[in-house]
C-alpha positions in Angstrom: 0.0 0.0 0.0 0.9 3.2 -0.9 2.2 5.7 2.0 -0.2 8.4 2.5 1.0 12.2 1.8 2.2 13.7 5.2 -0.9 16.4 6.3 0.5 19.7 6.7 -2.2 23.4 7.6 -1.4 23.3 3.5 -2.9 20.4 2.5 -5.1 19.1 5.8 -8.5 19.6 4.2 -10.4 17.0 2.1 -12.7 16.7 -0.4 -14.4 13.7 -1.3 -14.7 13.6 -5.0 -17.8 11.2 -5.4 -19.8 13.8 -2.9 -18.5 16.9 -4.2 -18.5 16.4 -7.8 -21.1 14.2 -9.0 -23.6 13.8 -5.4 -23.6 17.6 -5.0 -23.7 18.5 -8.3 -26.4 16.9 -9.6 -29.0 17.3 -6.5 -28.2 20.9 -7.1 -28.5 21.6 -10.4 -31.4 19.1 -10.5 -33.4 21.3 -8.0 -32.3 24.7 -10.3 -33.8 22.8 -13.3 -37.0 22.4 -11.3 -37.4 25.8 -9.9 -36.9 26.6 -13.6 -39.1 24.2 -14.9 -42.3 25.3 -12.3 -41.4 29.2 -13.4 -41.9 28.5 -17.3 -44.5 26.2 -16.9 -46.6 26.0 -13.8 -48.4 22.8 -13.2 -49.3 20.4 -10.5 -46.8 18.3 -12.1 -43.6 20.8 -11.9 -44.3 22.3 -8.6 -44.2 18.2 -7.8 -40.7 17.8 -9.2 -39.8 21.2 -7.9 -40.9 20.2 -4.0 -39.3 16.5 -4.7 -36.0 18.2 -6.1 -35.9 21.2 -3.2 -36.3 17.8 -0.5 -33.8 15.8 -2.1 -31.1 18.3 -2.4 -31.9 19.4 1.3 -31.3 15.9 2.7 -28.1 15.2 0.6 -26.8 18.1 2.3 -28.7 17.6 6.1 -27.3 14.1 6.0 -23.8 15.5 4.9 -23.9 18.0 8.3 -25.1 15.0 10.2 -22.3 12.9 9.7 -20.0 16.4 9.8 -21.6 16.6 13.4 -21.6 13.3 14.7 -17.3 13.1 13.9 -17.0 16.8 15.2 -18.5 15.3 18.5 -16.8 11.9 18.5 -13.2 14.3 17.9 -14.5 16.0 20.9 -14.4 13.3 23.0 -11.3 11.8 21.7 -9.1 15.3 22.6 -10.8 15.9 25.9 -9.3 12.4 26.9 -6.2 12.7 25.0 -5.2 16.3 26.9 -6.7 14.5 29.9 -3.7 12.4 29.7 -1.3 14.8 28.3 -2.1 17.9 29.9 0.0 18.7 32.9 -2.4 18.9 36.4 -2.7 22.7 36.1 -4.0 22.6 32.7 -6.0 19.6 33.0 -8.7 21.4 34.8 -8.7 24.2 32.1 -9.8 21.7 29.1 -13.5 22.5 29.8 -12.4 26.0 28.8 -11.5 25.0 25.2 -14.2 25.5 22.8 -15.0 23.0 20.2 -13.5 24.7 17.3 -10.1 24.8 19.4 -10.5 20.6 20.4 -11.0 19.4 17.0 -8.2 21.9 15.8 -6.0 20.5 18.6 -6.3 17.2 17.3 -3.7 17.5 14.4 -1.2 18.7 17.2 1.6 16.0 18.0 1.7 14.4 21.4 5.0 16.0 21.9 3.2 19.7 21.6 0.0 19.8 22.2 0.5 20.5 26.0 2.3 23.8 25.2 -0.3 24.7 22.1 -3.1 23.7 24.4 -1.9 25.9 27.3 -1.1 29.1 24.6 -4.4 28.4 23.4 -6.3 29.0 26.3 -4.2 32.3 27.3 -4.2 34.0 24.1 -7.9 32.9 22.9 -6.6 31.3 19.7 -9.0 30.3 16.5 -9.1 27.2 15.0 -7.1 28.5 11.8 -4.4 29.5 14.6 -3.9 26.8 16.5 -3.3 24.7 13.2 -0.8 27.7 11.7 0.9 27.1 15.2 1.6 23.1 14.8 4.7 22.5 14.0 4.4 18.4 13.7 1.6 17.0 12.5 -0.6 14.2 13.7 -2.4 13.1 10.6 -6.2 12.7 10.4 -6.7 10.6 7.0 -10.0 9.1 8.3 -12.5 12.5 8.4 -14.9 12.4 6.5 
């Protein structure tokens, strides 16, 4: 098997070609061709496809934020028990203080420096685009969705 390109703040983000391109795509400009379709010809029959297309599209993309969700809380978890092991005693009572945006941005950080982002994080307020500018060694996430 093929080694997997090392993740970097560069090259972190993923797209997921089958979704984006073709899933996406098509729900979307299927539900433009309706709205089109009911606006030249109005009939009981377009504003049909139109309501059928509008609900499709809209659960492609609700089910797309549900999964998004349910990983965002399941990263959650995963950091507040990682720092919970990391964290020296003074910071461990301070993870509570990290907002969500900060854990899952926390979770590329290395074992080896997270402690020291995770404590400059909480004194200087830092955003998630920050805290991953900050990281100097990467901990890959390959599986996100």
């Amino acid at each position: 098997m093929a080694e997997k390109k090392p993740q970097t703040f560069a090259n972190h983000t993923r797209l997921d070609p089958p979704f984006h391109f073709f899933v996406l795509p098509v729900f979307g400009l299927t539900a433009i061709a309706a709205t089109i379709h009911f606006i030249w010809r109005p009939s009981w029959h377009s504003a049909a496809f139109f309501v059928i297309s509008v609900a499709a599209a809209t659960a492609v993309v609700k089910a797309r934020m549900y999964a998004l969700r349910v990983q965002d809380r399941v990263i959650r978890l995963e950091e507040r028990l990682r720092l919970s092991i990391l964290l020296p005693e003074p910071l461990r009572g301070r993870i509570p203080e990290l907002s969500e945006e900060q854990l899952i941005a926390l979770r590329f950080a290395s074992d080896g420096e997270v402690a020291k982002l995770a404590e400059r994080t909480l004194s200087e307020k830092l955003s998630r685009a920050d805290i991953k500018k900050a990281i100097q060694v990467w901990r890959p996430d390959y599986w996100r969705v």
